[in-house]
C-alpha positions as CSV (number, residue, x, y, z in Angstrom):
1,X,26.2,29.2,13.8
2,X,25.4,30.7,10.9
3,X,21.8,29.6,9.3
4,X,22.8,27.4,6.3
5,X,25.4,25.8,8.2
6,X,22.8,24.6,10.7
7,X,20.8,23.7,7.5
8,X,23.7,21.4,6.3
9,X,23.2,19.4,10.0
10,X,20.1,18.9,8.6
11,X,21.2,16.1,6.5
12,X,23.9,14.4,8.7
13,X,22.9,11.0,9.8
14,X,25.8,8.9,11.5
15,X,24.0,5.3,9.9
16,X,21.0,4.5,8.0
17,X,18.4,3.0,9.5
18,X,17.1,-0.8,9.3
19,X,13.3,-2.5,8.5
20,X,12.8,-4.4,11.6
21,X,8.7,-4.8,11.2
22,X,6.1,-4.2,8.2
23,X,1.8,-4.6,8.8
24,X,-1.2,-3.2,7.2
25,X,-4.4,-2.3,8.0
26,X,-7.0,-4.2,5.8
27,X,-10.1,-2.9,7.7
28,X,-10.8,-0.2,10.3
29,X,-10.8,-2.1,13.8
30,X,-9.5,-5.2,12.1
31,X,-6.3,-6.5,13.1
32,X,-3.2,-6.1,11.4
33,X,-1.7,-8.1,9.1
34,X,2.5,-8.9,9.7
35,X,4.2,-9.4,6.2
36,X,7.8,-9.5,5.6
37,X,7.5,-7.2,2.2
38,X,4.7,-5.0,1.3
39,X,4.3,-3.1,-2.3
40,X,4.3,0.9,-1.9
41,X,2.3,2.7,-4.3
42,X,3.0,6.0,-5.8
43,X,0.9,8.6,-4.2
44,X,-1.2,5.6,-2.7
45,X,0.0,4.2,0.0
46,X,0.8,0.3,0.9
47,X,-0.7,-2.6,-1.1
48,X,-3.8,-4.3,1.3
49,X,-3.6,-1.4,3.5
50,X,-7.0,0.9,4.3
51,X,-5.0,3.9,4.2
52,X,-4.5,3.6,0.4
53,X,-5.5,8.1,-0.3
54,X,-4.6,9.4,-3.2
55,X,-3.2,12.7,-2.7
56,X,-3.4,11.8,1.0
57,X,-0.6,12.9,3.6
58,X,-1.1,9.7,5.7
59,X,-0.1,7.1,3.4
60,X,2.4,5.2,5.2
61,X,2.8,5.7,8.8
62,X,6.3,4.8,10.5
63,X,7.7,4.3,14.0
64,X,10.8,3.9,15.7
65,X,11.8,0.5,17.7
66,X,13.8,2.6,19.9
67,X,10.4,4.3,20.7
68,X,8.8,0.5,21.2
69,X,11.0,0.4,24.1
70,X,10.6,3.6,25.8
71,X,6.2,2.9,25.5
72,X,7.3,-0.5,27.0
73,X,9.2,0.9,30.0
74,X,6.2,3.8,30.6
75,X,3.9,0.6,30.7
76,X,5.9,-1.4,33.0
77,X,7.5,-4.1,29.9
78,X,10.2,-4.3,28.2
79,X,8.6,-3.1,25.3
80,X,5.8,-2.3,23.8
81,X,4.0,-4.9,20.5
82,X,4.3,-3.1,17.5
83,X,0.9,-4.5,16.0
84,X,-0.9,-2.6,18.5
85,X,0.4,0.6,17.8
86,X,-1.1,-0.3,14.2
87,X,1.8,1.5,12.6
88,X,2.9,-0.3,9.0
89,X,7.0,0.1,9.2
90,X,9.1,-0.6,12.6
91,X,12.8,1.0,12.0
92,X,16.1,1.1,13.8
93,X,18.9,3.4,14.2
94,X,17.3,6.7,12.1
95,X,15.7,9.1,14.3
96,X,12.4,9.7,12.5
97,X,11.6,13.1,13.3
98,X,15.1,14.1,11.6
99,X,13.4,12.9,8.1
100,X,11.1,16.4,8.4
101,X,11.7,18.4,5.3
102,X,13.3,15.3,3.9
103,X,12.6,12.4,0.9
104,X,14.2,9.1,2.3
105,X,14.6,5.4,0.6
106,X,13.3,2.2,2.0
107,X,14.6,-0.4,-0.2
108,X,13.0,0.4,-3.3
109,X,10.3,3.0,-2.4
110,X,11.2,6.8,-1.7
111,X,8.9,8.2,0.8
112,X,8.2,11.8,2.7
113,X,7.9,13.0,5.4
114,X,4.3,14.5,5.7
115,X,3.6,15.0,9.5
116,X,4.2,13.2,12.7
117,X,1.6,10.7,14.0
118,X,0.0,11.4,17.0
119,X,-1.7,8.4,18.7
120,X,-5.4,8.0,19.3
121,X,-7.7,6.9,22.0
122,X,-7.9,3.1,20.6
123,X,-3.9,3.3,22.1
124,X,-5.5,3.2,25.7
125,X,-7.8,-0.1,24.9
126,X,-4.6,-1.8,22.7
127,X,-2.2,-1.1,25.4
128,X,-4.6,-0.4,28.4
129,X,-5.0,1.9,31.5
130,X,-1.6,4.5,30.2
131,X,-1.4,3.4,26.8
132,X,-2.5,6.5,25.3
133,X,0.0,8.7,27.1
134,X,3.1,6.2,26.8
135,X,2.7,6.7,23.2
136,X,2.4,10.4,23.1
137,X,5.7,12.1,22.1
138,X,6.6,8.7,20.1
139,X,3.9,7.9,17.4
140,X,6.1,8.3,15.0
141,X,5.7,10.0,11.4
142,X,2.9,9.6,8.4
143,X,4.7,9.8,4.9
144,X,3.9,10.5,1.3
145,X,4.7,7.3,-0.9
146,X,6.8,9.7,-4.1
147,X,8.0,6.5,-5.6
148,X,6.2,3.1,-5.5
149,X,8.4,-0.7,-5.0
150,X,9.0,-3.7,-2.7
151,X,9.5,-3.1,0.6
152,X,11.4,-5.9,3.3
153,X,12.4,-6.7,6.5
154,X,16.1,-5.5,6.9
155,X,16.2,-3.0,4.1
156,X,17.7,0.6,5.1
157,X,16.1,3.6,5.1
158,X,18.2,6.7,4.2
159,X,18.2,10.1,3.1
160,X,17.9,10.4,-0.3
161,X,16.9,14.7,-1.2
162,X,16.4,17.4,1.1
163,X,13.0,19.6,0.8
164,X,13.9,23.3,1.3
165,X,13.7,22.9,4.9
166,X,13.4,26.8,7.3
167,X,15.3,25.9,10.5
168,X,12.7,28.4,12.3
169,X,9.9,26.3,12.0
């Protein structure tokens, strides 16, 4: 397959995905706070969370409820709390890692992908003895926040530009 047709698959997504589950983070080692809209702010982050970095590649982190369920099974539930992964936006149905390269809607926000987010030792003490290695390979992704507005439950989250992405990478 030639290498710009591979590129094309790129941006082929067979639905959008759905909100299921917003928090921030006021305070390091605080716990999170469950809202059913938050305000993103351009090139800042999420209204009331810590993480609010100007410039910053970790803005909004994001996770995938499919993932929820997988950490769940390693860790002998049916799936794992959201709050204690401490990530601010639960989705459905979009396969995070696809969004790499990409700038993707969530209701009226447009965020980017910046990196994937690995977890970190507090995952063993949220989730206990495992916790740090069920969540390993599904931490999700840290984005950029390129256009600020309202955020809710049950809005989709879609593709909305592609970054000049190298399929070698």
């Amino acid at each position: 397959m030639a290498v710009e047709a591979f590129k094309q698959l790129f941006g082929n997504f067979a639905q959008p995905g759905t909100v299921e589950f917003i928090s921030v983070r006021p305070k390091r080692l605080e716990d999170v706070r469950t809202l059913d809209a938050v305000q993103a702010v351009p090139d800042g982050g999420l209204e009331g969370d810590r993480y609010r970095s100007p410039g910053g590649s970790r803005q909004v982190t994001l996770i995938q409820a499919e993932h929820l369920q997988a950490m769940g099974s390693y860790l002998g539930k049916e799936s794992a709390d959201p709050r204690l992964t401490r990530r601010n936006i639960v989705v459905k149905g979009i396969n995070l890692l696809a969004l790499k390269g990409q700038q993707f809607q969530i209701g009226e926000a447009v965020l980017e992908y910046s990196g994937e987010c690995h977890p970190c030792s507090r995952m063993e003490e949220n989730f206990g003895l495992g916790g740090y290695n069920a969540m390993r390979g599904h931490g999700g992704i840290t984005a950029k926040v390129i256009h600020g507005g309202l955020i809710r439950v049950g809005d989709a989250v879609f593709v909305v530009s592609k970054k000049d992405t190298d399929t070698r990478k």
